[in-house]
C-alpha positions as CSV (number, residue, x, y, z in Angstrom):
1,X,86.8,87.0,70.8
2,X,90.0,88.0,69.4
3,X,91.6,91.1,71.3
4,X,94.7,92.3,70.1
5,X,97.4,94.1,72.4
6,X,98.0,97.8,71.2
7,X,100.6,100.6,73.1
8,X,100.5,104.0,72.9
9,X,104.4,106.1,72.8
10,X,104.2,106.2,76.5
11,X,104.2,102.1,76.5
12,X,100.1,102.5,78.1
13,X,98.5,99.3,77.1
14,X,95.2,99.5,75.4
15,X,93.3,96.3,74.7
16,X,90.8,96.5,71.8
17,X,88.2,94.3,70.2
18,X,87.8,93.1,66.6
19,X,86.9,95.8,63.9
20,X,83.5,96.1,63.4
21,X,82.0,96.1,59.7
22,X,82.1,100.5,59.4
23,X,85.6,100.0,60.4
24,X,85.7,101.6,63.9
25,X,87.3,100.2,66.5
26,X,86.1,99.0,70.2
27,X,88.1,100.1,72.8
28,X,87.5,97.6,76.0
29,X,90.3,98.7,78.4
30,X,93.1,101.3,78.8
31,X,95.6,101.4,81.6
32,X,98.3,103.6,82.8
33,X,101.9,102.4,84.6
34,X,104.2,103.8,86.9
35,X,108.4,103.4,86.1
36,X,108.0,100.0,87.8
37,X,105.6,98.5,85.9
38,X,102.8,99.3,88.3
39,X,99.7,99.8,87.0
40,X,98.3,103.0,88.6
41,X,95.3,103.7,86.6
42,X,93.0,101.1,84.5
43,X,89.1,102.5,82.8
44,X,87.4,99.6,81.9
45,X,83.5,99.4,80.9
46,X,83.7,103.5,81.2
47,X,84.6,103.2,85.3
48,X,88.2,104.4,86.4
49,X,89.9,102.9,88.9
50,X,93.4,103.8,90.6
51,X,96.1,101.6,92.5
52,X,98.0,101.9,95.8
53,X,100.7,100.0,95.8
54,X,103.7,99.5,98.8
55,X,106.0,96.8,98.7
56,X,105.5,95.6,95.4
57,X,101.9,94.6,95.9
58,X,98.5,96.6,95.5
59,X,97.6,97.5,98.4
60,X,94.1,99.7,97.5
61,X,91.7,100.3,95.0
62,X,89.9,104.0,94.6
63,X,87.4,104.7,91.8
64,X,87.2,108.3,90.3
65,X,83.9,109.7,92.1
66,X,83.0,113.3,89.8
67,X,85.3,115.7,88.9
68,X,88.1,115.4,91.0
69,X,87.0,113.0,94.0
70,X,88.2,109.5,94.1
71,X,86.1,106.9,96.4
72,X,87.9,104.1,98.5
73,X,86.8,100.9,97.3
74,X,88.9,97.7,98.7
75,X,91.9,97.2,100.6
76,X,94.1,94.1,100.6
77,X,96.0,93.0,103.8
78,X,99.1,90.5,103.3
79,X,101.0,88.0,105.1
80,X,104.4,86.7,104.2
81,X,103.8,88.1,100.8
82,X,100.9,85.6,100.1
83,X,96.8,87.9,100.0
84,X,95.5,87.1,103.4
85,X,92.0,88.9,102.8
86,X,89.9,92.2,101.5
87,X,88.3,95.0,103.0
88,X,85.7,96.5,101.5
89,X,82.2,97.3,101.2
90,X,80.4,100.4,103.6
91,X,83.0,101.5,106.3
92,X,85.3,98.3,105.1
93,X,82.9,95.9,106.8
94,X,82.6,92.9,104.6
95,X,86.0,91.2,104.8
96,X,87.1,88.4,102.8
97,X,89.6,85.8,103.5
98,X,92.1,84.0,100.9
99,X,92.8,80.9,101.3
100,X,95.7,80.1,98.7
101,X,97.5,76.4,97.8
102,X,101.1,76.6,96.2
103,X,99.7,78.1,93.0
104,X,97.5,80.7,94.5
105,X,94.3,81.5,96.0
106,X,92.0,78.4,96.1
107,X,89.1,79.3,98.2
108,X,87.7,82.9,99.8
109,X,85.3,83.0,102.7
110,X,83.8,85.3,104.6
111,X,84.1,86.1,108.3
112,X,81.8,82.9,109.4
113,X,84.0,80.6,107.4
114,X,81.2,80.3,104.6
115,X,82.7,79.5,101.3
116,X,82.1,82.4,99.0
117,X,84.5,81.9,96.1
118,X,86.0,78.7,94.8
119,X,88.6,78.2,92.3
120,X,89.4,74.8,90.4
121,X,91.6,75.5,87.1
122,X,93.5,73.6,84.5
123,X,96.9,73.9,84.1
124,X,97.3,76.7,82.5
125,X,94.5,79.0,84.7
126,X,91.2,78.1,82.8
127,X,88.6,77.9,84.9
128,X,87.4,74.3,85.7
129,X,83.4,74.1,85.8
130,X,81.6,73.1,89.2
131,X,78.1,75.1,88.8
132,X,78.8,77.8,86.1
133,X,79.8,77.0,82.2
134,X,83.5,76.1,81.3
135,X,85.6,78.7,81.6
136,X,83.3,81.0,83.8
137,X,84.8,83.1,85.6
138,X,85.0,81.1,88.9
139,X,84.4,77.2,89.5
140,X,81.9,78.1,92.3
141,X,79.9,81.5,93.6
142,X,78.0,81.9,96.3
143,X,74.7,82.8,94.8
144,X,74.2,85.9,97.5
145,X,77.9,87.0,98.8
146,X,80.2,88.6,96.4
147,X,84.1,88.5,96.4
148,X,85.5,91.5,95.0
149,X,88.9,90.5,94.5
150,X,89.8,89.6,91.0
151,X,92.1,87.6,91.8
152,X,92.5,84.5,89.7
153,X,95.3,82.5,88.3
154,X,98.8,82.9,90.1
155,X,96.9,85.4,91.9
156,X,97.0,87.6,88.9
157,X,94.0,89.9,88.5
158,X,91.6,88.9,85.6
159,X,89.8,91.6,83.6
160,X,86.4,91.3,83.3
161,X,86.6,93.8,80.2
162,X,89.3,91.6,78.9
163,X,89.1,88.1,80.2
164,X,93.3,88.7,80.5
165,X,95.5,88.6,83.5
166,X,97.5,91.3,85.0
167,X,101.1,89.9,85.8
168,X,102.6,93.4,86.8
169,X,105.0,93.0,84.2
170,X,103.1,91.8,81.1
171,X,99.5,90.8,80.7
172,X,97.9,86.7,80.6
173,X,95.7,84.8,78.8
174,X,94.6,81.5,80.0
175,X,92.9,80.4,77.3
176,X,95.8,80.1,75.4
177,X,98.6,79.5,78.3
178,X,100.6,82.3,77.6
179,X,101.8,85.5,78.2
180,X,100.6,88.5,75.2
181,X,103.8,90.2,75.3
182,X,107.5,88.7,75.2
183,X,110.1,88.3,78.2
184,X,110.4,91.9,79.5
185,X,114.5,91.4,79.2
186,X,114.2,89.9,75.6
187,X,116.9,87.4,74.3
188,X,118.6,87.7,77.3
189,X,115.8,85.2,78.9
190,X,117.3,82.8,76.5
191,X,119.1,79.9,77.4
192,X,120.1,77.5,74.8
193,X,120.6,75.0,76.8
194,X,117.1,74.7,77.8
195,X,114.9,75.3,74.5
196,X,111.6,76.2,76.5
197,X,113.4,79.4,76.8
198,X,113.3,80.1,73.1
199,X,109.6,80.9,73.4
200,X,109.7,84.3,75.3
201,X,105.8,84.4,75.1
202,X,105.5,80.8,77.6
203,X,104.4,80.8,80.9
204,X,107.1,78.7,83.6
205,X,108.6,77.4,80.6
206,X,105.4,75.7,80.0
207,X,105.8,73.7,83.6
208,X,102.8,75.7,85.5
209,X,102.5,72.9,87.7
210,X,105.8,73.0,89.4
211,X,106.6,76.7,88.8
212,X,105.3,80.2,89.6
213,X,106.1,83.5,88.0
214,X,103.7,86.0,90.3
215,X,105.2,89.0,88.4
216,X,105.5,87.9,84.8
217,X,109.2,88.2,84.7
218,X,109.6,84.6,83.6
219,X,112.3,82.2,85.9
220,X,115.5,83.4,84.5
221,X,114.3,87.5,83.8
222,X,113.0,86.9,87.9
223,X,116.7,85.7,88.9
224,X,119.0,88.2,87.0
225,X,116.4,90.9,88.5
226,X,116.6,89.3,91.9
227,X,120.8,89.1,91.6
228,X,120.8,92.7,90.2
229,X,119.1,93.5,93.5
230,X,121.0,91.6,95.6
231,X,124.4,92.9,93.9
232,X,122.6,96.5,94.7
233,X,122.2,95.9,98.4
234,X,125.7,94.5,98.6
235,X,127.0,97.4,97.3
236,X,125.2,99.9,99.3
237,X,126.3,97.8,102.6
238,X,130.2,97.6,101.4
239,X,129.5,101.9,100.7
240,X,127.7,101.9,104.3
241,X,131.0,100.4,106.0
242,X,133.5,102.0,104.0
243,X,132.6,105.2,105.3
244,X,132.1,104.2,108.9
245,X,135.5,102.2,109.4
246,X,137.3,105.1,107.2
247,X,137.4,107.9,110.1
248,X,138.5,104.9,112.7
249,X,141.4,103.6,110.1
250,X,142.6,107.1,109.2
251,X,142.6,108.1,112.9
252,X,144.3,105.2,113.8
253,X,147.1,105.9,111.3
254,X,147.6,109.3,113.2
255,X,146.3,111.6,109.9
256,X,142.9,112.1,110.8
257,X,144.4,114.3,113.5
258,X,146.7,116.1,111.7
259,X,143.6,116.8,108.9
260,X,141.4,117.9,111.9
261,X,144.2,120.1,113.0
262,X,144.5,121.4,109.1
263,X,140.9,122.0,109.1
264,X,140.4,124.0,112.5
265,X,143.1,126.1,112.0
266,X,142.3,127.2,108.4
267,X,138.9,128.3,110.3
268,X,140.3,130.0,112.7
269,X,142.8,132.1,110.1
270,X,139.1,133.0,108.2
């Protein structure tokens, strides 16, 4: 199915379907993102959900419940940055572990160990078969236990409206082993040196077997963003000890005192 990638003038993704013969279109999924990127708000097959995010990670999952209610749904606990396991179900008791290799999760079982999700993929994140058709939507399901993590590929989170893959900063599609909108940063990703980087749509410079991009920034969009925020820390720090060590150097120079005498004595003459 061919599903073309529309935004509205806030930037809102809306995925839609082909035209159908009276000419109206199939809306299959519309989501809503915070200034980061984060997607806050997704309504797909007429249920909408909202995200909780901390630490650059979603963190819960509510689903509007009437009016004005929202219902808790799932929770996802982390280790080390990697999805350890999900809460959810009545009360949060049915909890399901992640068990990731270097690309992402591979297997998900429950509390007793049993295997209730397993994920084998080609290259590019299309799901390898084991009991389901090729390309389904995992390589093994326990016939009676559910996962309800969507997690799939990199660990992005697959669409079952959509069949794309949420990468924070730009959606995924497997099937075709790329992303469906350009390097957030543009030309700038660009290094002529290297001309994988001319095609600002690949995945990992079309290497997913030795690289990762969890957030869809692409390797050299992730560095510049991870030197911007290194260059931001640094400067805060050098700001932080500036304005310690300047009372202690000034003192020590003898005109802190004579400003603190300045100062006490213009009070004292109010």
């Amino acid at each position: 199915m061919n599903t073309p990638i529309g935004e509205d003038a806030a930037g809102n993704l809306a995925v839609s379907a082909d035209f159908t013969s009276d000419g109206s279109e199939n809306v299959l999924a519309t989501h809503e993102y915070g200034a980061g990127d984060q997607r806050l708000k997704s309504v797909e097959g007429g249920v909408t959900r909202y995200f909780a995010w901390a630490g650059g990670k979603t963190i819960a999952e509510y689903e509007a419940w009437g009016t004005n209610a929202l219902v808790w749904k799932k929770s996802y606990v982390y280790l080390g940055g990697r999805l350890l396991a999900t809460t959810s179900g009545a009360d949060g008791t049915e909890t399901r572990f992640h068990h990731p290799d270097r690309l992402g999760t591979r297997l998900v079982t429950d509390a007793g160990g049993t295997v209730v999700t397993e994920q084998l993929s080609m290259p590019f994140g299309t799901m390898l078969p084991f009991t389901q058709t090729y390309g389904g939507e995992n390589s093994y399901q326990h016939p009676t236990l559910s996962n309800p993590s969507k997690k799939r590929f990199t660990s992005y989170d697959r669409s079952d409206a959509t069949g794309l893959d949420y990468a924070v900063n730009r959606h995924y599609r497997s099937a075709q082993g790329r992303f469906t909108q350009v390097d957030p940063i543009g030309m700038n990703a660009v290094n002529l040196g290297n001309p994988q980087t001319l095609n600002l749509y690949a995945y990992c410079e079309n290497d997913p077997i030795n690289h990762l991009d969890p957030d869809g920034l692409g390797l050299f969009s992730f560095f510049k963003k991870l030197f911007r925020i290194i260059a931001a820390v640094v400067a805060v720090a050098v700001a932080i000890v500036t304005i310690v060590a300047l009372p202690a150097a000034i003192a020590a120079s003898g005109v802190w005192s004579a400003v603190s005498a300045a100062v006490i004595s213009a009070a004292n003459a109010v």
